[in-house]
Every structure is written in C-alpha cells, then in structure tokens.
C-alpha positions in Angstrom: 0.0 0.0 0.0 1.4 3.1 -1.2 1.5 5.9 1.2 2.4 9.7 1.7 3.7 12.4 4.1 1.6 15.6 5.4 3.7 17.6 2.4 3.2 15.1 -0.4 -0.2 15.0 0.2 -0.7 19.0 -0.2 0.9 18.9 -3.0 -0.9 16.3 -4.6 -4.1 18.1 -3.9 -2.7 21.6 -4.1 -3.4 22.9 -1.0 -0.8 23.7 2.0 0.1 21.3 4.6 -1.9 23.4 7.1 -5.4 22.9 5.4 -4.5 18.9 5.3 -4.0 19.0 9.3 -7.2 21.4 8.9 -9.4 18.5 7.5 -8.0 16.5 10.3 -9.2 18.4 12.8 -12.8 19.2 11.0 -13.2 15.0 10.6 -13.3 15.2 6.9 -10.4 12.8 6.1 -10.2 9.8 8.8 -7.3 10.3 11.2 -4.0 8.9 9.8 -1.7 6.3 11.7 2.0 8.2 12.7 5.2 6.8 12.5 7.5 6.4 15.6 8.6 10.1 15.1 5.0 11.6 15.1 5.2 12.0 11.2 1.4 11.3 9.9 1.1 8.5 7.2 -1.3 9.1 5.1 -2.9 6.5 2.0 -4.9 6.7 -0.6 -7.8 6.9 0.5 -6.8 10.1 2.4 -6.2 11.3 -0.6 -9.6 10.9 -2.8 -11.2 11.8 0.4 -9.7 15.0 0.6 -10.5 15.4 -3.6 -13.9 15.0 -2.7 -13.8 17.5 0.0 -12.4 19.8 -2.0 -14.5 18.8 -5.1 -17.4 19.6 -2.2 -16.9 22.7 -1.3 -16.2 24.4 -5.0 -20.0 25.5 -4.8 -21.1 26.5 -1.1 -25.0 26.7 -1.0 -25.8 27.9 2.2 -29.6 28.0 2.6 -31.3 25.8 4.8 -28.7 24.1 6.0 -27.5 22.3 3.1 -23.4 23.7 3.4 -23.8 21.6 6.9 -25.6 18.5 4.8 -21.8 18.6 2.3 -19.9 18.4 6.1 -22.0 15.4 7.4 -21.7 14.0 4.1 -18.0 14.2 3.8 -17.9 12.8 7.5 -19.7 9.6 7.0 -17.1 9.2 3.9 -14.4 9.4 6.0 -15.9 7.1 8.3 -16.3 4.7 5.7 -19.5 4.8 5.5 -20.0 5.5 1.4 -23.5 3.6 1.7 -24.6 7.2 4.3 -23.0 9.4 2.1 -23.7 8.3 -1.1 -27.7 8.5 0.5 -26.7 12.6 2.3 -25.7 13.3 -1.1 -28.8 12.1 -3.0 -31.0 14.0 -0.4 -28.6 17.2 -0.9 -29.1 17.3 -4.7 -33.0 16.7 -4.1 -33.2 19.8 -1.9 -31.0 21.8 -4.8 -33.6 20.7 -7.2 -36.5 22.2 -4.9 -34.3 25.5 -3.6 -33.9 26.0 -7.8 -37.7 25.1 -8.8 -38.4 27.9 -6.0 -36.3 30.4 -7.2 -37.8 29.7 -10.7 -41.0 30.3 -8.9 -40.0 33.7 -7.7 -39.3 35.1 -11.0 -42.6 34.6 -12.2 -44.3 35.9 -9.5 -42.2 38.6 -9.6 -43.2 39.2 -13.6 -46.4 38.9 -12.4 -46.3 41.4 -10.1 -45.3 43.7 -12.3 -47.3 43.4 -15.5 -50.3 42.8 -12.9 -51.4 39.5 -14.4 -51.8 37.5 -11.3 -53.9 34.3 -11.7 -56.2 33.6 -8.6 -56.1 29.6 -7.2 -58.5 30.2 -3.7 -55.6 29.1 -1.9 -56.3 29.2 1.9 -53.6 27.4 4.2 -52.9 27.8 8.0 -49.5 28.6 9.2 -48.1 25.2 9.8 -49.5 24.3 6.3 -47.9 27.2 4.6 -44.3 26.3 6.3 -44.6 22.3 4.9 -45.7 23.9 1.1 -43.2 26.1 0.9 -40.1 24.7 3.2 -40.2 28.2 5.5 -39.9 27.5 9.6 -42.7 28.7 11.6 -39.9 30.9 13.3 -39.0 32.6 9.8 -43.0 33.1 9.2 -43.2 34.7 12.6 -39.8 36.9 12.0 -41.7 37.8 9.0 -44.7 39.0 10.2 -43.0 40.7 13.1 -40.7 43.0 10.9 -43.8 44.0 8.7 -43.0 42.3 5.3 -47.0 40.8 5.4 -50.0 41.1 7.3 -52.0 38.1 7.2 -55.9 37.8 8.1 -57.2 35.5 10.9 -60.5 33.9 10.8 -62.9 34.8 14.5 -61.1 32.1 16.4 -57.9 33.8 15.6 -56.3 31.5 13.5 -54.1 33.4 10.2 -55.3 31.9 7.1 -52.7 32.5 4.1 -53.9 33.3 0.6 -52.8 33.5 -2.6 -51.6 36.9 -2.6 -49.7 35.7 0.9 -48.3 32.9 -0.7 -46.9 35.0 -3.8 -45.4 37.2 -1.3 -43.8 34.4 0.9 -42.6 32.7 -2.2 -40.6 36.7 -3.2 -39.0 37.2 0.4 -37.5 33.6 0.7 -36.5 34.1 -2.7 -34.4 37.3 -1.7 -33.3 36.2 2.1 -31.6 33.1 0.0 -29.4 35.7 -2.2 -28.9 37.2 1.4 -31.2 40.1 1.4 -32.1 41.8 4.7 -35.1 42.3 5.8 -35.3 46.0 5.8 -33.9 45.8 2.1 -37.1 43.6 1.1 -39.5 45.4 2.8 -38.6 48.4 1.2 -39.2 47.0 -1.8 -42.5 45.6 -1.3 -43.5 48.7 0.1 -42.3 50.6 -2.7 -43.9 47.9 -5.4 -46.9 48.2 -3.5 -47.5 51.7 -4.3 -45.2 51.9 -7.7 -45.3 48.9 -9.9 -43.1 50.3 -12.0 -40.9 51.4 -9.8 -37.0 50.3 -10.0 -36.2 47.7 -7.8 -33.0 47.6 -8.5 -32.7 51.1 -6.7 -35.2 49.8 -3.7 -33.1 47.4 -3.1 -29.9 49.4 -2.7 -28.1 46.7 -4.2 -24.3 46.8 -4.6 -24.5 47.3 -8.3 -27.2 49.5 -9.7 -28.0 47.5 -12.9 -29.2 44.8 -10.3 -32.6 43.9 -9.8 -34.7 40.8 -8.1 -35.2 38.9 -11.8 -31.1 39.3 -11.9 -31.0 38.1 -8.5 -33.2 34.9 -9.0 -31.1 34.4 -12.2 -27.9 33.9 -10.4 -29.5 31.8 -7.8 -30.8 29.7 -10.0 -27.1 29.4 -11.8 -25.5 28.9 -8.5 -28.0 26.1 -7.8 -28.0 24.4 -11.3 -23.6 24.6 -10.8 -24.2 22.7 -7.9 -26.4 20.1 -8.7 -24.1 19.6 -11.4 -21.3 19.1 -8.4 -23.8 17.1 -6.4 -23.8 14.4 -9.0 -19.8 14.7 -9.6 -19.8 13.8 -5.7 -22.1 10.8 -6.1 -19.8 9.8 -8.5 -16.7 9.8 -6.8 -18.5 8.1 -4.0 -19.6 5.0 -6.0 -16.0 4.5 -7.2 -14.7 5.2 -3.4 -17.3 2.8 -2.2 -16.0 0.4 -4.9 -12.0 0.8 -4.3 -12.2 1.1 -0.2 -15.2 -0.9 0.6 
C-alpha cells in the first residue's frame, strides 16, 4: 500500500500542509496512523477523500442548512460509511432541485407582479400548512410577520389563514433572504412595489450594483444552484467508485 507524508499529500491536492491538518481536525479525512517520530502516514484513501472535499466545497450553497448536509456527508465518507454518504448526497441534490424550482417560482411571480397579471387559485392554508408547502420555519413566518414584510388575516377564532396573494409574497421574500437580502432591504421593496409597480427595484433594493434587480437576483441563484447540482452528481460519483475501491 502506497503511502504519503503531510507535504506530499498538499501537493498532490494543491493545498498547504496546514489545510490537510485542517481537515483533520474538522473530521473530513479519517485520522491517519504516525510513524514512531509523530510524522502522519497518510494512503490513498486520504487522498480521494480530501479530492472529494475539495470537489465539495467548489459550490457553497448555504440556505437551509445544506453547506452543513456537504460536512455530514463528507464525515460519513471518512468514516467509511460510502452507503450514508452516497444516500446525504442524494437528499442534498433533491433539496437543490427544490431550492432552484423555487427560485424559478420567484421570477414569475415577480413578472407577475409587475405586469399585474396574477392568476387567482382560492388558496387558503394555516400557518403550519404554509411552512410544509413552501419549506419556510414557523420561526421565519413569525420573523416575518413581526418585521412588517405581510399582514396576514385570521378567521374569528384567531387562526391566520394564508392566501394567494400571501403565498406570492412568501414565495418573493424567501427568494431574496436566500441571495442574502435583509429584511429591511425587502421590505422596502415591497412597500415601494406596492404603491409603484413600476418602480426600480433595483434602486429599492440598494443593491451593490445599480443595474441589479430581483429577476437578476433569481437568475444567479438559479445558476448557483443548477452549478451545484451539477457538483452534487460529480460527488455521487466519486462516492460509487470510493465505495468500490475502499469498501
């Protein structure tokens, strides 16, 4: 069994010795054996495992808690256990899929918004319903509320019922806390859209570059996500052919 010292290893992967001991520490490569002297010995297995770390983190997503889902996925690997990761992975690039189908979402509601062509479904869901369809915590819903970005109606026994208007709205502000808008940023803007359709939200928004607006925005998220699906499946991969070699 061929094997390799802490420097052979960085430069086989091209990183410095540093980050190697790094993903020691962090438990995404398993802990190598040391020689009498201390020196670690590392194998080859260290070293795909530390490709597919680094293959792992080239696209950081980090809504709903999918960057930590790449870390517990990269752990079980290391453990061994490719049958866990391959299954973290799978899961990981279904959520993608939904986080991008949302996003896709957002842009036409948005375009809907405002050309004012808004098609009416009767949709009426309680909170707890609205956080399942649409993947928000009842915390988030709450925050939401709280820091005025809607005002939804209760019925007489004081239960909020969510309509479709409520939903459209929703499915715009998760849309822009995911490309890491605050809250005071987005309720500007719905404000503003409120009274001024055609107002440039771009300029609402106060985003970093002027030309920017939310269509722009939901465009690069969904480019972001679609590069890391694409990632996702070069990880599943590499797992089937680690599962294969060091199984």
């Amino acid at each position: 069994m061929k094997t390799y010292k802490t420097s052979e290893v960085a430069t086989i992967i091209g990183i410095h010795p540093n980050t190697v001991r790094l993903y020691e520490e962090w438990g995404l490569i398993p802990k190598p054996r040391r020689k009498e002297n201390g020196y670690r010995v590392f194998t080859d297995f260290h070293i795909q495992q530390m490709q597919l770390a680094r293959t792992a983190f080239q696209i950081e997503i980090l809504q709903n808690g999918l960057r930590k889902q790449m870390v517990q996925m990269l752990k079980r690997s290391a453990a061994g256990d490719f049958d866990g990761a391959i299954s973290l992975t799978e899961a990981y690039l279904s959520q993608l899929q939904v986080e991008r189908s949302n996003a896709e979402d957002a842009i036409q509601l948005v375009q809907q918004i405002l050309s004012g062509k808004r098609q009416e479904t009767g949709t009426s869901m309680k909170r707890k319903e609205v956080s399942e369809h649409l993947g928000i915590s009842m915390d988030a819903l709450r925050n939401w509320e709280m820091n005025g970005l809607l005002t939804v109606k209760r019925k007489q026994n004081g239960y909020r019922v969510y309509a479709d208007d409520d939903i459209r709205r929703l499915k715009i502000i998760r849309s822009l806390r995911c490309a890491n808008y605050s809250l005071e940023a987005i309720l500007r803007m719905l404000q503003r859209l409120s009274k001024d359709p055609n107002a440039d939200i771009g300029t609402v928004l106060d985003t970093p570059r002027p030309s920017d607006d939310i269509i722009s925005v939901c465009d690069h998220l969904i480019s972001s996500l679609a590069q890391a699906e694409e990632n996702a499946k070069t990880l599943l991969d590499m797992l089937q052919k680690m599962k294969v070699q060091f199984s």
